[in-house]
C-alpha positions in Angstrom: 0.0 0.0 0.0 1.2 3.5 -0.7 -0.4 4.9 2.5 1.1 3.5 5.8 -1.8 5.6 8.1 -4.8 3.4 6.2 -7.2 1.8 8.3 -9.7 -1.0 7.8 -12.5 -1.7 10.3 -15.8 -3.6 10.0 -19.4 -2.8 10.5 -22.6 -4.1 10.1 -25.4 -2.2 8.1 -28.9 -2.2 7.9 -30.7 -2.6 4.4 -32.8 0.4 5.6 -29.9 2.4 6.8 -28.0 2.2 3.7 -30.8 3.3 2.1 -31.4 6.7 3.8 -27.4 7.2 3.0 -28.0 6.8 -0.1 -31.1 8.5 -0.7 -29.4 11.9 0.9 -28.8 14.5 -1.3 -26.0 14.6 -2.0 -25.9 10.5 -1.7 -23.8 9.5 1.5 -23.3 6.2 -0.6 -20.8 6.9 -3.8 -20.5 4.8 -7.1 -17.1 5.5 -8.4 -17.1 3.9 -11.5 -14.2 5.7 -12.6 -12.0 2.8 -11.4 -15.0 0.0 -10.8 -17.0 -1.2 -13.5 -20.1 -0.2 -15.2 -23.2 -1.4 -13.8 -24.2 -5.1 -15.8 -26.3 -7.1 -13.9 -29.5 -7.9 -15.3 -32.7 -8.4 -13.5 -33.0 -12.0 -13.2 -29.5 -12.1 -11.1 -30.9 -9.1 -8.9 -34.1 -10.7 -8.3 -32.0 -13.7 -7.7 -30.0 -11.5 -4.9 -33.2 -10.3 -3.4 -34.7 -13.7 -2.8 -31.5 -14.8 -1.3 -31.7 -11.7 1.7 -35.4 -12.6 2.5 -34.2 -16.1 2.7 -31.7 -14.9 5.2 -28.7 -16.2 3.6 -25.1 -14.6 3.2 -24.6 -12.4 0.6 -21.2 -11.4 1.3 -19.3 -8.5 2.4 -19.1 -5.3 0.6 -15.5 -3.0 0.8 -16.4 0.7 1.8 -14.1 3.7 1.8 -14.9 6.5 3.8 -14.5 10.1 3.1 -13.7 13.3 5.0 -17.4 14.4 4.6 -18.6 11.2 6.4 -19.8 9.3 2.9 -18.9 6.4 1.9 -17.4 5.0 -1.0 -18.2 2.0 -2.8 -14.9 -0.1 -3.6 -16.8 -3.9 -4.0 -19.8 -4.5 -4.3 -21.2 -1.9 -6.0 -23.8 -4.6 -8.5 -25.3 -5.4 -5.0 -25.9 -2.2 -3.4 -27.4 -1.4 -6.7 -29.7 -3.8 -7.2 -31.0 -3.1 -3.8 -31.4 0.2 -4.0 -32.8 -0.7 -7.3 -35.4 -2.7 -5.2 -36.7 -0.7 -2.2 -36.7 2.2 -4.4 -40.3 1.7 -6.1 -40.2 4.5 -8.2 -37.0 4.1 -9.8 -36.7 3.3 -13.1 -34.5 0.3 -12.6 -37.3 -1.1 -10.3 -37.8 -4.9 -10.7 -40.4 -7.5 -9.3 -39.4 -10.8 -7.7 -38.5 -13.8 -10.3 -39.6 -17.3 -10.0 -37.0 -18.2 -7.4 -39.3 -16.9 -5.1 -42.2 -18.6 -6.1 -42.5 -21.3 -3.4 -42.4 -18.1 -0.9 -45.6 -17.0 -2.6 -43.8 -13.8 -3.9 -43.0 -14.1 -7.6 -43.8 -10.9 -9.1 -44.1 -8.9 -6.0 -42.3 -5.6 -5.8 -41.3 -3.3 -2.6 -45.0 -2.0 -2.1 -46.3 -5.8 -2.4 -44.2 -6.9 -0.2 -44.9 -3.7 2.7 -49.3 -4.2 2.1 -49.3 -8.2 2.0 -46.1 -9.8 2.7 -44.7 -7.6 6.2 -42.8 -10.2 7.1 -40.4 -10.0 4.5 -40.7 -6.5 3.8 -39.1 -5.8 7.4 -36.8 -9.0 6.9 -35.4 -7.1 4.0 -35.1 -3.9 5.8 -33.4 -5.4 8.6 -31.0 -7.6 6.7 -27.6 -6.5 8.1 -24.5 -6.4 5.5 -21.3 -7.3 6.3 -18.9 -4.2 5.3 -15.7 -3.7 6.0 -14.8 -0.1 5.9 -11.7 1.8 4.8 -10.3 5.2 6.5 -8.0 7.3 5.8 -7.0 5.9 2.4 -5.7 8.1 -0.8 -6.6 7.9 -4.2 -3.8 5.6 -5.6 -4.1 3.4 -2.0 -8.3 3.3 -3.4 -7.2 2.0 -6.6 -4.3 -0.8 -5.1 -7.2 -2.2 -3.3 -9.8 -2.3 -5.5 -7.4 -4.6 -7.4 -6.2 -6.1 -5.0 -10.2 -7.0 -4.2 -10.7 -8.5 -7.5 -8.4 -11.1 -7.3 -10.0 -14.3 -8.5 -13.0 -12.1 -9.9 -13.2 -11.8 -13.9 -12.9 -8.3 -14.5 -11.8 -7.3 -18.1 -9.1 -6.0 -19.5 -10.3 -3.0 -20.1 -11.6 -2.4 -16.6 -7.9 -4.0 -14.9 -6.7 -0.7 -16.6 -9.3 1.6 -15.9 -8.1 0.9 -12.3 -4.4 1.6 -12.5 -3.8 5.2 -12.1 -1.3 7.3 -13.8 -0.6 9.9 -16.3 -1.3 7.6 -19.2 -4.7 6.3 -17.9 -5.9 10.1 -17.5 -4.8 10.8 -21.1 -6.9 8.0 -22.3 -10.0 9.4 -20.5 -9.2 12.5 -22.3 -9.0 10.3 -25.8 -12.0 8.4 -25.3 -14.0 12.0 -24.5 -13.4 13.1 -28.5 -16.4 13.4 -30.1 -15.7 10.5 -32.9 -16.3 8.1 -30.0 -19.7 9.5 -29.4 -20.6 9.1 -33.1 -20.1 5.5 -33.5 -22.5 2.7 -33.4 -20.4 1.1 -30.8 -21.7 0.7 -27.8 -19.1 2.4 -24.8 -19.7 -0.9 -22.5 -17.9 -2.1 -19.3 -15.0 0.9 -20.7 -15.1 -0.3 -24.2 -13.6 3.1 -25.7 -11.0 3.5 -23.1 -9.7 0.3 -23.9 -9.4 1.2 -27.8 -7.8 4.6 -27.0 -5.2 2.6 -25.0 -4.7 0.3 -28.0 -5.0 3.1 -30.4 -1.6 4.7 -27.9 0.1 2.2 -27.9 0.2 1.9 -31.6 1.5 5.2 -31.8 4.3 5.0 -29.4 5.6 1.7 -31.2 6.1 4.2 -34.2 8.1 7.0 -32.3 11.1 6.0 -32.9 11.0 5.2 -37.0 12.0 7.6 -39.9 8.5 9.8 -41.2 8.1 7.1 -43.7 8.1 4.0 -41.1 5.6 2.1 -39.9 5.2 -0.5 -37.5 2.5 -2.5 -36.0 2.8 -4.6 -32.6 0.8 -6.5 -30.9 -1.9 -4.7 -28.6 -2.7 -7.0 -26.1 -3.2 -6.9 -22.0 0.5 -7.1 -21.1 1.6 -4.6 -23.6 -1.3 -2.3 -22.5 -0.2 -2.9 -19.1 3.2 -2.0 -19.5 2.9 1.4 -20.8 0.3 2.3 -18.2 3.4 1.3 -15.8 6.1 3.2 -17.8 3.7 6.3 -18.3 2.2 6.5 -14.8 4.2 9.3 -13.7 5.6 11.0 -17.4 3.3 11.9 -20.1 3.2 11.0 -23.4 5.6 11.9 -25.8 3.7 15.4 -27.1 4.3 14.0 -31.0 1.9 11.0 -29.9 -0.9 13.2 -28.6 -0.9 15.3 -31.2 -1.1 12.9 -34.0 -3.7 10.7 -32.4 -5.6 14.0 -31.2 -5.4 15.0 -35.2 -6.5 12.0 -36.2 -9.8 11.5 -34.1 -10.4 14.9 -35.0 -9.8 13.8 -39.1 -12.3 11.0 -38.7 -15.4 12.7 -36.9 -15.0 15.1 -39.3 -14.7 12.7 -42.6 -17.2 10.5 -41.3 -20.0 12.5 -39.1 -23.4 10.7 -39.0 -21.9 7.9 -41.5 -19.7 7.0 -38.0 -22.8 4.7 -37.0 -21.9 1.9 -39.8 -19.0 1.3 -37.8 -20.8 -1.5 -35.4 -17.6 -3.4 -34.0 -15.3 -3.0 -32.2 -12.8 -5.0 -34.5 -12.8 -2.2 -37.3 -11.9 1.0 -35.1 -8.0 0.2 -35.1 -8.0 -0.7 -38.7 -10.3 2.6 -39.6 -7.9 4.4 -37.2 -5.0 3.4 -38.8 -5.9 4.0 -42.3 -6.5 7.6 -41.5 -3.4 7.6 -39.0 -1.4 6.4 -42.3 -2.5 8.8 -44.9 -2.6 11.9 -42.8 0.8 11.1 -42.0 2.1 10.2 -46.2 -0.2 11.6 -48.3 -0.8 14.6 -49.7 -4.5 16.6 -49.8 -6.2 14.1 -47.5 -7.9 16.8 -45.2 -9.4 18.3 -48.6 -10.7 14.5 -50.0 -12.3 13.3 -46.5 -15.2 13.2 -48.0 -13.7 10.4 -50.3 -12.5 8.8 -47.2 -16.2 8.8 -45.9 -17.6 7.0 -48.9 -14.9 4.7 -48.6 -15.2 3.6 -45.1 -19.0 3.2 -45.9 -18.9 1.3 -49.2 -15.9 -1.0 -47.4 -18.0 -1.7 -44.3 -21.3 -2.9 -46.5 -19.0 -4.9 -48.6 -17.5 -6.7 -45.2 -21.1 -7.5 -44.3 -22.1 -8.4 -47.0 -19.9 -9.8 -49.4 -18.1 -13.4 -49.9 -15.5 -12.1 -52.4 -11.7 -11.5 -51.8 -10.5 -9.3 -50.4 -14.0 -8.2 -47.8 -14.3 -12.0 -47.1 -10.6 -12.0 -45.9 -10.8 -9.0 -44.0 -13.9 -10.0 -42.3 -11.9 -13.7 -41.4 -9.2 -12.0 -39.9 -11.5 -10.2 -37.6 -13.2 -12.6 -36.5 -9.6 -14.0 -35.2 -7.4 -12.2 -32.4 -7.9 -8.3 -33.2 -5.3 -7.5 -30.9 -2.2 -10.0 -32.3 0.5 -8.4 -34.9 -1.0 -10.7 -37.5 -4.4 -10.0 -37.4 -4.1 -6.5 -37.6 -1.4 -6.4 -39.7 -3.8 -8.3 -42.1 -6.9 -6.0 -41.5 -4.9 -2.9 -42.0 -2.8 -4.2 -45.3 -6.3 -5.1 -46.6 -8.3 -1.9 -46.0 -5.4 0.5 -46.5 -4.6 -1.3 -50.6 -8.2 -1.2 -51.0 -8.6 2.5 -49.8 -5.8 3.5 -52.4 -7.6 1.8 -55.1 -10.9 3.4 -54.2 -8.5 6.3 -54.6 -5.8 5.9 -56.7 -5.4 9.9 -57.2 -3.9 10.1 -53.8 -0.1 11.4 -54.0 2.4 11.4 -51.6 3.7 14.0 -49.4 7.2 13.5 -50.4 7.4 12.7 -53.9 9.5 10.0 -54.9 10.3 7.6 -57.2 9.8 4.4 -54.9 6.1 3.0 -54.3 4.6 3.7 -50.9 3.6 0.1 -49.1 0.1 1.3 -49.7 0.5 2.1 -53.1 1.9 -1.4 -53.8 -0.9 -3.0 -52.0 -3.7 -1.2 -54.3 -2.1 -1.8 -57.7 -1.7 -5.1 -56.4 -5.3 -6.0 -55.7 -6.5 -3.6 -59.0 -4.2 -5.9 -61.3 -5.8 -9.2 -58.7 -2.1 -10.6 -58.3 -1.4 -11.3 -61.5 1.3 -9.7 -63.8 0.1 -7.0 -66.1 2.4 -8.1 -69.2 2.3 -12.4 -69.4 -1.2 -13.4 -66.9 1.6 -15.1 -64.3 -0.4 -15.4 -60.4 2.1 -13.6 -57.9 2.7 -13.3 -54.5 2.5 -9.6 -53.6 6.5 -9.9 -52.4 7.0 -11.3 -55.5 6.0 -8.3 -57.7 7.4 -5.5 -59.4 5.8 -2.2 -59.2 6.5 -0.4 -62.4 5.8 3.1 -63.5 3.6 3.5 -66.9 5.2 6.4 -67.7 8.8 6.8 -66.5 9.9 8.6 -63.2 12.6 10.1 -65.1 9.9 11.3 -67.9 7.6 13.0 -65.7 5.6 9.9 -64.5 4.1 10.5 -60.9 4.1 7.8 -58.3 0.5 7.0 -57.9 -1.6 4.0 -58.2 -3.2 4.9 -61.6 0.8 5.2 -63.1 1.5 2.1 -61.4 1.2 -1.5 -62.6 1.9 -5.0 -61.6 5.0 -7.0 -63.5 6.8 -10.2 -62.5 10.4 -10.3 -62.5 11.1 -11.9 -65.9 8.9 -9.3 -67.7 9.9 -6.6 -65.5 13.7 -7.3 -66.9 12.5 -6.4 -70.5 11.1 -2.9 -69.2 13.2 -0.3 -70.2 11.7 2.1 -67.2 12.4 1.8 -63.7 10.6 -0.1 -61.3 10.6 -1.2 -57.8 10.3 -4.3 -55.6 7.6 -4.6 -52.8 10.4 -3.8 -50.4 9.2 -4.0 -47.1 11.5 -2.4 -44.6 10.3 -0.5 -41.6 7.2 -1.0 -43.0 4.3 -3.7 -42.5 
């Protein structure tokens, strides 16, 4: 513990009393769900844990902290002080009737008021049920958090809620991520701290690509551990400025682009993908601020095509999203697919930096435009197998873009008296 002067006491309280704290206003009983999670029981488990306090069984203890102004704060056991309160409070609108569990007690579909005019009995039963809480004093923030963790040991909380509870610089920075208005556009639903967990995916993309040249790129793997880490490393420095900025630029890009046409994007699989499309072209191409609304009917068209098509390359996207979305592989795959596709949707797109070498993207569209297969003799090729050839010579003029790009093997590419390039792949994916 980081606070040596905490200290933990126990205490028994009434149903009723509880109540009255929490009915106060302001409510002497606190919900942080800052750190806890979201509230996801559904009624049949609440009307399961109402049965089981007017049969006078144990429902367990619940973990308090108590503040200066004499509240107290819920640290475990928040779903059942909920769905109490949910109870005895008749007029709420999370209000529930007892289930069939209590059937053989004759009160199956009885509700607070039932139970007070008809049943007493267990009316004052559930009043007087006494929970079991033991009660923290005198405990900080980042003490609250240690043992709120340290209370869900053996309890399946999800990875996105494990980090919601680790404090630090980096954690407060992904709040501030997941508060940009994109993520309020989205059909996505922000459950048990969905978004938060995709901002800290989103970051740690970005900080894998710090340290490359302007024209690198890099993808790692995203999972819990790697999460973790960085939460660790950046609990007490911020992130790099260069980070924030571009991913700050880039949420800002896509609400923008996308605006009510944000809704098509239903899973949760396609956000890094999405994000990472536009990541990559703000940071490469030329223009792309000025076309978003080409990136719009992209995204759209792409997404309907995912759900609804069998043919390559929608029905290999949509395969390797149903696999691991957070494994180097699988995103690796998801990106290369939507980012080729993109720039064949688009082939006017130009680079920042003009050069005479193919961008990875640019090789990946005039790869799936020509389907793989060599522009000059029909030959099938693996896309590191190919030759990306200008139509009309670098050194005559000929712009590096998609639509003066096409696909050659190597033995037809030797005949070529203009430049071309191999899929090099580099510091790229």
């Amino acid at each position: 513990m980081t606070n040596q002067n905490v200290v933990i006491g126990r205490m028994d309280f009434r149903i009723e009393d509880l109540y009255k704290l929490y009915e106060q206003q302001p409510s002497k009983i606190l919900f942080n769900t800052e750190y806890q999670r979201s509230y996801i029981w559904k009624t049949p488990r609440k009307q399961l844990l109402i049965d089981s306090i007017v049969r006078d069984y144990d429902i367990n203890k619940v973990f308090l902290r108590q503040l200066k102004d004499g509240s107290y704060e819920c640290l475990d056991g928040q779903q059942r002080l909920r769905s109490i309160f949910d109870f005895v409070d008749g007029d709420s609108k999370d209000t529930f009737s007892l289930g069939e569990h209590s059937k053989d007690l004759g009160l199956e579909g009885k509700n607070i008021q039932d139970l007070k005019n008809s049943h007493p009995q267990f009316y004052y039963k559930l009043l007087y049920y006494k929970i079991d809480a033991v009660v923290v004093y005198q405990a900080e923030e980042e003490t609250t958090s240690d043992i709120f963790l340290r209370l869900q040991e053996g309890i399946p909380l999800n990875s996105a809620e494990k980090l919601n509870a680790m404090r630090g610089i980096m954690r407060k920075r992904v709040v501030e991520m997941s508060q940009y208005p994109f993520w309020q556009s989205l059909g996505i639903v922000n459950y048990r701290f969905g978004h938060r967990y995709l901002c800290s995916q989103i970051a740690s993309l970005e900080l894998s690509n710090l340290s490359l040249p302007a024209d690198g790129f890099r993808i790692n793997d995203i999972k819990f551990p790697t999460m973790r880490r960085n939460y660790r490393f950046y609990k007490d420095v911020d992130l790099p400025q260069k980070v924030l900025d571009e991913i700050s630029e880039t949420f800002n890009f896509l609400h923008k682009a996308l605006g009510a046409k944000a809704q098509i994007i239903k899973r949760r699989g396609d956000i890094i993908p999405i994000y990472l499309l536009a990541s990559y072209l703000l940071k490469r191409y030329a223009s792309v601020k000025q076309k978003r609304d080409k990136v719009r009917d992209f995204v759209e068209q792409f997404l309907i095509k995912v759900y609804n098509s069998n043919k390559s390359p929608y029905f290999e996207y949509r395969y390797a999203r149903s696999k691991s979305t957070e494994s180097r592989k699988s995103i690796e795959e998801g990106f290369r697919i939507i980012l080729g596709t993109f720039l064949e949707f688009a082939p006017e797109f130009q680079l920042k930096d003009e050069k005479r070498l193919f961008d990875y993207g640019q090789r990946l569209a005039i790869y799936y435009r020509d389907e793989g297969n060599c522009q000059q003799c029909g030959k099938a090729l693996k896309f590191d197998e190919g030759e990306f050839h200008h139509v009309k010579a670098w050194h005559e003029g000929g712009p590096t873009t998609v639509e003066n790009g096409r696909l050659l093997c190597s033995q037809c590419h030797a005949k070529q008296p203009k430049i071309s390039e191999r899929a090099e792949s580099s510091e790229e994916t």
